[in-house]
C-alpha positions as CSV (number, residue, x, y, z in Angstrom):
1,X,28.5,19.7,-12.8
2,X,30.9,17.9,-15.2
3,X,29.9,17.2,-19.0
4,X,29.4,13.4,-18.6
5,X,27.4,14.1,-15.2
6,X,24.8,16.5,-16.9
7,X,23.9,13.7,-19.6
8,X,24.9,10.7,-17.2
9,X,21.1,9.9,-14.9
10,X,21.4,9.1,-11.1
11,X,19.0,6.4,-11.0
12,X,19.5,4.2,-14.2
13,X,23.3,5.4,-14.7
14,X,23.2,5.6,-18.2
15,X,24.4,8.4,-20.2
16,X,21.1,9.1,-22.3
17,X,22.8,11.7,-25.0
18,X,20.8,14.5,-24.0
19,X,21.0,16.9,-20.1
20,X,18.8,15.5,-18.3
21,X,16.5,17.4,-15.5
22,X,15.8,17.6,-11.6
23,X,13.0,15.7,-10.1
24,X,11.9,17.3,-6.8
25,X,11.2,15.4,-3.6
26,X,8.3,18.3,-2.4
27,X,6.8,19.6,-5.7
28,X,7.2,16.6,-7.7
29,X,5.6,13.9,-4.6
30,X,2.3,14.6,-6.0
31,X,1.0,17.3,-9.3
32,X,-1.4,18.7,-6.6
33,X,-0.8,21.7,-4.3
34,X,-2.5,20.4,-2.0
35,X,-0.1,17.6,-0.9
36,X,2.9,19.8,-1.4
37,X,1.2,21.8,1.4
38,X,0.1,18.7,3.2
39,X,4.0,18.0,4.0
40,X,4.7,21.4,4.9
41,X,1.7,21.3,7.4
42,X,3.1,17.4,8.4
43,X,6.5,19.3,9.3
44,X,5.2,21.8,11.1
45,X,2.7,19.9,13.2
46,X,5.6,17.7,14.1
47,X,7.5,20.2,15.3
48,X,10.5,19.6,12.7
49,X,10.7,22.7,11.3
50,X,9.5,26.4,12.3
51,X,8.7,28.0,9.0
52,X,7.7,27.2,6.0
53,X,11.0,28.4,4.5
54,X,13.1,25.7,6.5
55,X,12.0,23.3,3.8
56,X,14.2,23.3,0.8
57,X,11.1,23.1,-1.4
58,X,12.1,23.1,-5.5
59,X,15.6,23.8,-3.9
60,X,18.9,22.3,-4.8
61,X,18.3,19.9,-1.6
62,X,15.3,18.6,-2.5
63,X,16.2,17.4,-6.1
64,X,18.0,14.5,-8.2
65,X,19.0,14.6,-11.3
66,X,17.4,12.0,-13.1
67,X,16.9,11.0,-17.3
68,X,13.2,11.7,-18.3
69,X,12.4,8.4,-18.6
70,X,13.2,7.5,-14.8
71,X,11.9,11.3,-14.1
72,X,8.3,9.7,-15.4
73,X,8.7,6.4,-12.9
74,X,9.4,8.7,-10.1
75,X,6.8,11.1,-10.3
76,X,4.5,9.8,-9.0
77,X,2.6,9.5,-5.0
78,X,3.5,6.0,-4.6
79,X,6.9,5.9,-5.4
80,X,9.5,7.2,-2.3
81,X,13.1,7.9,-1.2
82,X,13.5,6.8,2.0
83,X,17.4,6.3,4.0
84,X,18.8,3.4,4.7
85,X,17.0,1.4,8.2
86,X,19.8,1.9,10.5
87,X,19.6,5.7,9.8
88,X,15.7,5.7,10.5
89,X,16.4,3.1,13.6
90,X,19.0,5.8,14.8
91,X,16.5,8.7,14.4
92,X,13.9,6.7,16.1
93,X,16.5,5.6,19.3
94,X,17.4,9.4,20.2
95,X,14.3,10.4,19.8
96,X,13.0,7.9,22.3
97,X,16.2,8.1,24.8
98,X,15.7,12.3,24.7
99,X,18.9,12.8,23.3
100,X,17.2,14.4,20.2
101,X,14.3,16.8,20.2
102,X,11.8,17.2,17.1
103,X,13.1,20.9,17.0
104,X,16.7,19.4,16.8
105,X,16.2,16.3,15.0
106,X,16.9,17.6,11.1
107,X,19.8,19.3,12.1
108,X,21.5,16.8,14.8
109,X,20.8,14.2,11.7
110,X,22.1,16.2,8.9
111,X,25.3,16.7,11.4
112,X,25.2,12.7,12.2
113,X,25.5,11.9,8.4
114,X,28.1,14.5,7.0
115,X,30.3,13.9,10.3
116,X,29.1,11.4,12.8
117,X,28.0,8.3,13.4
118,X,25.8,8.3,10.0
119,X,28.4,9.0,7.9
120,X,28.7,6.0,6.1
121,X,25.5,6.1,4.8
122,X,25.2,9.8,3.9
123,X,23.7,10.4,0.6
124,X,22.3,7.3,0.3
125,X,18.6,5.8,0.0
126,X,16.4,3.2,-1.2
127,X,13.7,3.8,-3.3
128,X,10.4,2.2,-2.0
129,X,7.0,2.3,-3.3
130,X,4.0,2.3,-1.3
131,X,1.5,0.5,-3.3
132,X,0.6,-3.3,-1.5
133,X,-0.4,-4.7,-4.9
134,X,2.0,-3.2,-7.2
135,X,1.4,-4.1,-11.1
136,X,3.7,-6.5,-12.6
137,X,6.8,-3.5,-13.3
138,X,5.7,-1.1,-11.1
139,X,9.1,-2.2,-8.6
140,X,11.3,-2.7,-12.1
141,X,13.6,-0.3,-13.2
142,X,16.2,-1.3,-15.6
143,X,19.6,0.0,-14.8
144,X,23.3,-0.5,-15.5
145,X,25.4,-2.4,-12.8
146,X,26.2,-1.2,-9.2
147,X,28.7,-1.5,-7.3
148,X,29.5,-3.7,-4.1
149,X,30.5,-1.7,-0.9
150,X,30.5,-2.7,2.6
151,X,28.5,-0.9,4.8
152,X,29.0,-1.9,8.9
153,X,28.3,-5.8,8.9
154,X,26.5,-5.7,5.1
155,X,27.3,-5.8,1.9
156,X,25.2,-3.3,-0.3
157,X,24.6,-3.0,-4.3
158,X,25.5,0.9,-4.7
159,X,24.2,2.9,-8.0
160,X,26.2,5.6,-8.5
161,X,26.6,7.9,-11.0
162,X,30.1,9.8,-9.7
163,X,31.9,6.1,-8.6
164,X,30.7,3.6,-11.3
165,X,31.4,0.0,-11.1
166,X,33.8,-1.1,-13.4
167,X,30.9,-3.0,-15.9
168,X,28.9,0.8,-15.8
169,X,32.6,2.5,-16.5
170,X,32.4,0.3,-19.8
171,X,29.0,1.3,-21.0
172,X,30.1,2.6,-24.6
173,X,32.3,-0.5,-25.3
174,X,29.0,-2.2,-25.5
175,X,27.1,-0.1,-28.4
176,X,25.1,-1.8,-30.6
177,X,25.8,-4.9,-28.8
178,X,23.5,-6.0,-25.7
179,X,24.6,-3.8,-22.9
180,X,25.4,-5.0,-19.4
181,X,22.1,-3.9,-17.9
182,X,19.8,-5.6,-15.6
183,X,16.6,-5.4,-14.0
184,X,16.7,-3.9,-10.7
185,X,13.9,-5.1,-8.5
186,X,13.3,-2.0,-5.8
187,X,11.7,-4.8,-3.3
188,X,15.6,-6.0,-3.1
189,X,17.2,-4.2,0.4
190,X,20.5,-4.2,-0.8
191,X,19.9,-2.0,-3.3
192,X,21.0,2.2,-2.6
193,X,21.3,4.8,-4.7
194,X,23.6,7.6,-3.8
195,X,21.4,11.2,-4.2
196,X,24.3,13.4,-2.5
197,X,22.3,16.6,-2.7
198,X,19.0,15.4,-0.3
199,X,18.8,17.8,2.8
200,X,17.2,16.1,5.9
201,X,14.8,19.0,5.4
202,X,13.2,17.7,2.6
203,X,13.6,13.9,2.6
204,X,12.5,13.4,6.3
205,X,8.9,15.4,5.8
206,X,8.1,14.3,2.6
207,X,9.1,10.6,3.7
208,X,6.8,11.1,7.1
209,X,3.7,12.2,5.0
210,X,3.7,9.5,2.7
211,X,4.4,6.3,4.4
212,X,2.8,7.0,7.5
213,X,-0.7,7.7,5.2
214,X,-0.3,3.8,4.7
215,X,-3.2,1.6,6.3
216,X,-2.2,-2.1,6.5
217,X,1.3,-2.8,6.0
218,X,2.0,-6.3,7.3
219,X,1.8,-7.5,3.8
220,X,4.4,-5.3,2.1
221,X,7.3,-7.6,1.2
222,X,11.2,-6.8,1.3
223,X,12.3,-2.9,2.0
224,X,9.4,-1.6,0.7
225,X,7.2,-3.1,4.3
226,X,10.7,-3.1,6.3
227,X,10.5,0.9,5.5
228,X,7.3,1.4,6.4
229,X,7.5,-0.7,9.7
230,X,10.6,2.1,10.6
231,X,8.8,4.8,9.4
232,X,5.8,4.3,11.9
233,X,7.8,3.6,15.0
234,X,9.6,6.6,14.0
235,X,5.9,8.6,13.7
236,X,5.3,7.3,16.9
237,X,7.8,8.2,18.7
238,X,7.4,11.5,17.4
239,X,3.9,12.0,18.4
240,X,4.3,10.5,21.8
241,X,7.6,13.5,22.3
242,X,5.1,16.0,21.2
243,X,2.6,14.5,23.7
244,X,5.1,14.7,27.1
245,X,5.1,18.1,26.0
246,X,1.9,19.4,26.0
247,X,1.1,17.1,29.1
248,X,4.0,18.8,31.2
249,X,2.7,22.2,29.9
250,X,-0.4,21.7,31.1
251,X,0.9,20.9,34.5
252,X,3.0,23.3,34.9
253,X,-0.3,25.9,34.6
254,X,-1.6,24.8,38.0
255,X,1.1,27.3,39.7
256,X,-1.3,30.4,37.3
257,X,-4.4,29.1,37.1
258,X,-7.5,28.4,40.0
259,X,-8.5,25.2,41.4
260,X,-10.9,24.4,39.2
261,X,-8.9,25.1,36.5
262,X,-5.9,23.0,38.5
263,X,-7.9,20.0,38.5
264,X,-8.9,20.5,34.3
265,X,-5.3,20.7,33.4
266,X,-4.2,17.6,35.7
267,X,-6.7,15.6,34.2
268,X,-6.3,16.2,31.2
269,X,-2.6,16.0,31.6
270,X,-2.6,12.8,33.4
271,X,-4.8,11.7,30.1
272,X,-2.4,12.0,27.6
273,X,0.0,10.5,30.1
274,X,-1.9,7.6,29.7
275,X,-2.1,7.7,25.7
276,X,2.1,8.3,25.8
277,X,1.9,4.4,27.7
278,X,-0.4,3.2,25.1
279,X,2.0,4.2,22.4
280,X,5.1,3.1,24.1
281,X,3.5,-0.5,23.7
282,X,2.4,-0.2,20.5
283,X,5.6,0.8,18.6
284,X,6.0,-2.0,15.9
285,X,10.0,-3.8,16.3
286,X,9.6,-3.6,12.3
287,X,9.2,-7.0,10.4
288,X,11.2,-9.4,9.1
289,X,14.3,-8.3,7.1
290,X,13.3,-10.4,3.8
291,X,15.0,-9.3,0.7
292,X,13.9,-9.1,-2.8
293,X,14.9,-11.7,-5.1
């Protein structure tokens, strides 16, 4: 890490004058244990991962470096870094198609963003709170200018702290003048920030766990309830895989077991069956795409 990059924070993009520090995806999510542990179980209950040690907890995978002052907005429950929609949409499509299995699905994604269809927007995620009546600044975060870059059939507002726009490039021309900075609302969904280090292994579980804990999302406005809306279909889909599985395990024991024990394991296969269908129909299309002003 370069001189200018260790004082130089990936949020704000301004060089504060003193190194700055990692904030952690896992450990930081919550000051509790408990939740730490609640993600790990979330991962493994999903399938996602087989051992603890797949997740890159308090790794280099599962941190960004970050000023202390954005360090202090981000750690906190409500506050999460979630990948752009059309990575989550992607997810959620191969997933439901069976291309992808739960077991495969950190690793076919990490491939898909470093060298596949993804690519574009590897490295890249919004920042999205959770709270549905957030105080007045809770969504503010004062930063200096991004950059514009085309993404597909959008145009994004990119903060990044290695390719600077040319108004962030000129940040020490302006001292003790007013600097180019502005308020950067988090509800806008044109706004990325480019965290290169993330590993699927520890954005995806500690994204899962804390959006899909929200009740009543239909009021959310702008990425923060477009998120959410992606993140449940995406849940959904990953329950209903899970459920296939255990109902075509079950049938598969009539060929061991007697009859009575036959007609249990039908029954209760052809029962979650019946749940899978209820799913299907209940998967969300996600809300309107309304960004922030």
């Amino acid at each position: 890490m370069s001189n200018d990059l260790i004082f130089r924070c990936s949020v704000c993009l301004v060089p504060s004058g003193v190194a700055g520090d990692f904030f952690h995806l896992i450990d930081a999510v919550s000051r509790q244990d408990k939740v730490q542990e609640q993600i790990v179980t979330t991962a493994l209950a999903l399938k996602l991962v087989k051992d603890r040690a797949d997740l890159d907890i308090a790794g280099a995978g599962d941190a960004v470096w970050v000023c202390a002052t954005c360090h202090r907005r981000l750690d906190q429950e409500d506050i999460v870094v979630v990948p752009p929609i059309p990575t989550l949409d992607y997810v959620t499509e191969r997933l439901d198609n069976g291309t992808w299995t739960p077991a495969t699905l950190l690793k076919n994604l990490d491939t898909a963003l470093k060298s596949g269809d993804l690519k574009e927007y590897n490295g890249l995620f919004h920042i999205v709170s959770r709270q549905l009546e957030p105080g007045p600044f809770e969504h503010l975060f004062i930063c200096l200018p991004p950059r514009d870059q085309a993404i597909g059939p959008n145009m994004y507002q990119i903060f990044d702290r290695v390719a600077l726009s040319p108004a962030a490039e000129r940040f020490h021309e302006f001292e003790g003048r007013d600097v180019p900075s502005r308020v950067v609302d988090l509800s806008y969904e044109k706004h990325l920030w480019r965290f290169p280090g993330l590993k699927t292994s520890s954005f995806l579980p500690a994204l899962l766990y804390k959006l899909e804990r929200i009740g009543s999302i239909e009021e959310m406005q702008g990425i923060h309830g477009t998120a959410s809306f992606a993140v449940k279909r995406l849940r959904l889909v990953l329950d209903r895989v899970e459920t296939v599985r255990i109902a075509n395990a079950m049938s598969h024991k009539r060929k061991r077991g007697s009859e009575s024990e036959d007609d249990m394991s039908e029954a209760a296969a052809d029962a979650l069956r019946e749940r899978v269908e209820e799913w299907q129909n209940d998967i969300p299309p996600g809300p309107p795409r309304v960004d922030g002003v």
